[in-house]
C-alpha positions in Angstrom: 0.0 0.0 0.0 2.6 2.1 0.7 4.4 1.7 -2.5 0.9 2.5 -4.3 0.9 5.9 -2.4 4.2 6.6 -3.0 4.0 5.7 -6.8 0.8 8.1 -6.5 2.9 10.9 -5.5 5.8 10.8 -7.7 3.1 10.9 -10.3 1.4 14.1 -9.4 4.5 15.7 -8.6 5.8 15.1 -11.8 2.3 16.7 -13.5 2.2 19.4 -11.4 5.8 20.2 -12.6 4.8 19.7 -16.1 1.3 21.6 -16.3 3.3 25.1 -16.0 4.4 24.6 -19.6 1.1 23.2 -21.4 -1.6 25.5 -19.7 -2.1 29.7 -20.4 -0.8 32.0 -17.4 -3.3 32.4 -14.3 -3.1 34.5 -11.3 -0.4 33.4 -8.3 -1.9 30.5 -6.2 -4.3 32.5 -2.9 -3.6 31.7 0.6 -6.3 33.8 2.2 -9.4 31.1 2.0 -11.8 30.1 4.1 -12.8 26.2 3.7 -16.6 24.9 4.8 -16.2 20.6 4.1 -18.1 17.3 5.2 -14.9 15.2 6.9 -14.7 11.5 7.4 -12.0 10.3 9.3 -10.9 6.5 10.2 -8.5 5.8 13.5 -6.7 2.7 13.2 -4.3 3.5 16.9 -5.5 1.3 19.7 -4.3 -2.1 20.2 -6.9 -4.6 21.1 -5.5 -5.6 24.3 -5.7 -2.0 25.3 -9.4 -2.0 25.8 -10.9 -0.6 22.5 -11.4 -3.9 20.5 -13.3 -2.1 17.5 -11.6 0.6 15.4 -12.6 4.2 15.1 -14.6 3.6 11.6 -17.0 5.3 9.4 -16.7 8.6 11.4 -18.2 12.0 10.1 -18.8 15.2 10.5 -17.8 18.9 9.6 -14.9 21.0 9.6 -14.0 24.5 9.2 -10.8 25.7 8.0 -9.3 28.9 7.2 -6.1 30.3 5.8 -4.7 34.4 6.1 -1.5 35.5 4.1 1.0 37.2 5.8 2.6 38.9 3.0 4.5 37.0 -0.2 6.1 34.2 1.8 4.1 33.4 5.1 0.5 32.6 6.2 -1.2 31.7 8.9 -3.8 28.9 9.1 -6.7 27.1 11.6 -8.9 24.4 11.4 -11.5 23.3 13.4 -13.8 19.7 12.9 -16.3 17.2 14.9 -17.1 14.2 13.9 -19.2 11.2 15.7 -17.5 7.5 15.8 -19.0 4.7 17.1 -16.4 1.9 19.4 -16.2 -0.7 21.5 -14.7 -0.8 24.5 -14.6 -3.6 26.9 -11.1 -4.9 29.5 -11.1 -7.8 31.7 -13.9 -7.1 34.2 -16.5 -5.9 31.7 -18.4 -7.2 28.7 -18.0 -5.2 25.1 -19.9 -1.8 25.7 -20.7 0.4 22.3 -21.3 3.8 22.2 -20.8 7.0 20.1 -18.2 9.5 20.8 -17.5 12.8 19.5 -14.3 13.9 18.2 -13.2 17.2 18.3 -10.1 18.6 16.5 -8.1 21.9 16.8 -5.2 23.0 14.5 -3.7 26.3 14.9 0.0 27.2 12.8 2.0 29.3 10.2 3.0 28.1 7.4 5.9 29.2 4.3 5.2 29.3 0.9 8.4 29.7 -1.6 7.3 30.4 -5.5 9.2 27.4 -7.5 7.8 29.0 -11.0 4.5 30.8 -11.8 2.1 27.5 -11.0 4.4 26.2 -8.7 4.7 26.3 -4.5 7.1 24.4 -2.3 4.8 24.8 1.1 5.5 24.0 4.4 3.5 24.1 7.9 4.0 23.7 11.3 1.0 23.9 14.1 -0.4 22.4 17.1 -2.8 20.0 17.7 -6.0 19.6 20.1 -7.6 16.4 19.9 -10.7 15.8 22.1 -12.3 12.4 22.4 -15.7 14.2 24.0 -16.9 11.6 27.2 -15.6 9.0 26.4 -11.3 8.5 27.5 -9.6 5.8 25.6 -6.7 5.7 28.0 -9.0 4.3 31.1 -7.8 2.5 33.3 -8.8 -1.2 34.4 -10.7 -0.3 37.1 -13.4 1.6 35.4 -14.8 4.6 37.1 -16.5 8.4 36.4 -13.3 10.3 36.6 -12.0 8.2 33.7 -14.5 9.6 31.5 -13.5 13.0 32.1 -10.2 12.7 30.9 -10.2 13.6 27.1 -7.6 15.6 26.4 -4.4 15.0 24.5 -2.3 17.3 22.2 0.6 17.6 20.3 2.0 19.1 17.0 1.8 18.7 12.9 4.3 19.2 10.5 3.6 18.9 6.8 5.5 19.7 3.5 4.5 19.6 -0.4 3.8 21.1 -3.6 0.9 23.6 -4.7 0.7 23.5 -8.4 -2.5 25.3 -10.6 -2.5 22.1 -13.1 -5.7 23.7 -15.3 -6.7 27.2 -15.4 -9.9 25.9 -13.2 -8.4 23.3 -11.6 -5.6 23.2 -8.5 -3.8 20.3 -7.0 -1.5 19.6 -3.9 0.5 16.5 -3.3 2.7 16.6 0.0 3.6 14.3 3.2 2.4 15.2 6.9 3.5 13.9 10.7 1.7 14.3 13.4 2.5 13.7 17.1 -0.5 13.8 19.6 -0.1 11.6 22.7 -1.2 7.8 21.4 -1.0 8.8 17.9 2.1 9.1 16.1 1.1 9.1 12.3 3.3 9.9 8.9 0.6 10.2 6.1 0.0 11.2 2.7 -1.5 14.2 1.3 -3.4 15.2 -2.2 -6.0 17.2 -3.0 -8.2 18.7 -5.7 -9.7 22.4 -6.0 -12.3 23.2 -8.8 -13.1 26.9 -9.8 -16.6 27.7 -10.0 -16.0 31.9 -10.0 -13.3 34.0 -8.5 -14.1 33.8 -5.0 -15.9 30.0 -4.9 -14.6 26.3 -5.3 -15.6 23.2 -4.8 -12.8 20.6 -3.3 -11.7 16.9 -2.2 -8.3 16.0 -0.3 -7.6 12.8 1.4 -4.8 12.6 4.1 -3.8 8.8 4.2 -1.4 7.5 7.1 -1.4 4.1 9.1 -3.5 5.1 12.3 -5.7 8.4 11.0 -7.0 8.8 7.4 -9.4 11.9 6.8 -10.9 12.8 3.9 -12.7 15.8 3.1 -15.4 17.0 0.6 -16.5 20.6 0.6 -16.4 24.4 -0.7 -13.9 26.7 -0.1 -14.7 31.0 0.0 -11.3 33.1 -1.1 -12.5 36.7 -1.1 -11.6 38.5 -4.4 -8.9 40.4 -5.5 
C-alpha cells in the first residue's frame, strides 16, 4: 500500500511540474481562504488488548478551515472539525460496551510558501494539535470509574510539506507528506488534493490525508475573497 501511495505521489509531482508549460498564465496561487467541508476520518491507533477492541470507523462530521497570508512568503492557518464514531470498549472485568463519541479537533499554525515558477509552490507548515475524544477517554484504566470519563484531552504538533501547483486554469492540485505527534497517535501520512473553480471567490474541493492510524478525507467548498 505504501508503494501505491508513493508511486501516486511521484506521479502528481511530476504533473504538477509539467502543467506550468502546457496550460495559459493564471493569477499566483491564494492563501487567504476560508474552507466549509463534510470530513470523514478513520483511526486505526488502539491495540486490542488495550481496551478498544473495534476501530474508530466510518466517522463523520464537519470542519472549518481557514487560511490568512501574511505577505508573499508566510500565512497563517486554523482548522476546526467534529465528527461522531462509534467503538467498543470492553477490559477484563467488563463485557463489550458500544457507544458513540465525538471527536473534536483543533489545528492552529503558520506556514511558508516559496514560489518554484508561476504554477508552482514548495509549502511548508507547522501547528499544534488539540484532539478531544468528548466523554468518552480511551486511556481508562482497568478499574473503570467516572473520573476516567472526564479525561479527554491530548495534544501535540503537525508538521507537513509539499507542492501547490494550478495544473488547469480551473483546476488546482497539492501532493505533499504530513506527521503528526498527539499523545497515542504518532502518524506519517500522505496528502493530495483537488480544488475546482466555480467563480473567482468560490470552489468546490476533495483531499484525502492517508497514514497508518488516521485517514481523513474531506469534501466541501472553499470561499477566497476576491482580489
Amino acid at each position: 500500500m505504501r508503494r501505491f501511495y508513493l508511486s501516486c505521489c511521484l506521479a502528481a509531482m511530476s504533473l504538477a511540474i509539467v502543467a506550468p508549460h502546457s496550460v495559459d498564465a493564471a493569477e499566483s496561487l491564494d492563501y487567504t481562504y476560508l474552507d466549509l467541508a463534510y470530513v470523514g476520518r478513520d483511526i486505526d491507533a488502539f491495540d486490542d488488548d488495550e481496551g478498544v477492541i473495534e476501530d474508530l470507523d466510518d466517522g463523520g462530521g464537519v470542519a472549518l478551515e481557514g487560511s490568512l497570508a501574511l505577505g508573499d512568503n508566510f500565512f497563517i492557518f486554523g482548522g476546526y472539525s467534529d465528527t461522531e464514531s462509534d467503538v467498543t470498549f470492553a477490559n477484563d472485568e467488563v463485557f463489550p460496551l458500544p457507544a458513540e463519541t465525538d471527536i473534536k479537533r483543533l489545528d492552529l499554525g503558520v506556514g511558508t510558501m516559496v514560489e518554484i515558477n508561476d504554477r508552482l509552490d514548495f509549502v511548508g507548515r507547522l501547528g499544534y494539535v488539540d484532539i478531544d475524544f468528548g466523554d468518552f477517554d480511551f486511556g481508562a484504566s482497568e478499574d473503570i470509574d467516572a473520573n476516567d470519563l472526564l479525561d479527554d484531552s491530548s495534544d501535540g504538533y503537525l508538521v507537513d510539506i509539499g507542492l501547490r501547483s494550478q495544473l488547469l486554469t480551473n483546476l488546482e492540485g497539492s501532493i505533499g507528506v504530513r506527521h503528526i505527534d498527539v499523545e497515542e497517535i504518532d502518524n506519517t501520512s500522505l496528502l493530495a488534493s483537488l480544488l475546482f473553480e466555480l467563480s473567482p471567490s468560490w470552489d468546490i474541493g476533495v483531499s484525502v490525508d492517508a497514514g497508518d492510524d488516521v485517514s481523513t478525507y474531506m469534501l466541501g467548498v472553499r470561499f477566497s475573497p476576491s482580489p
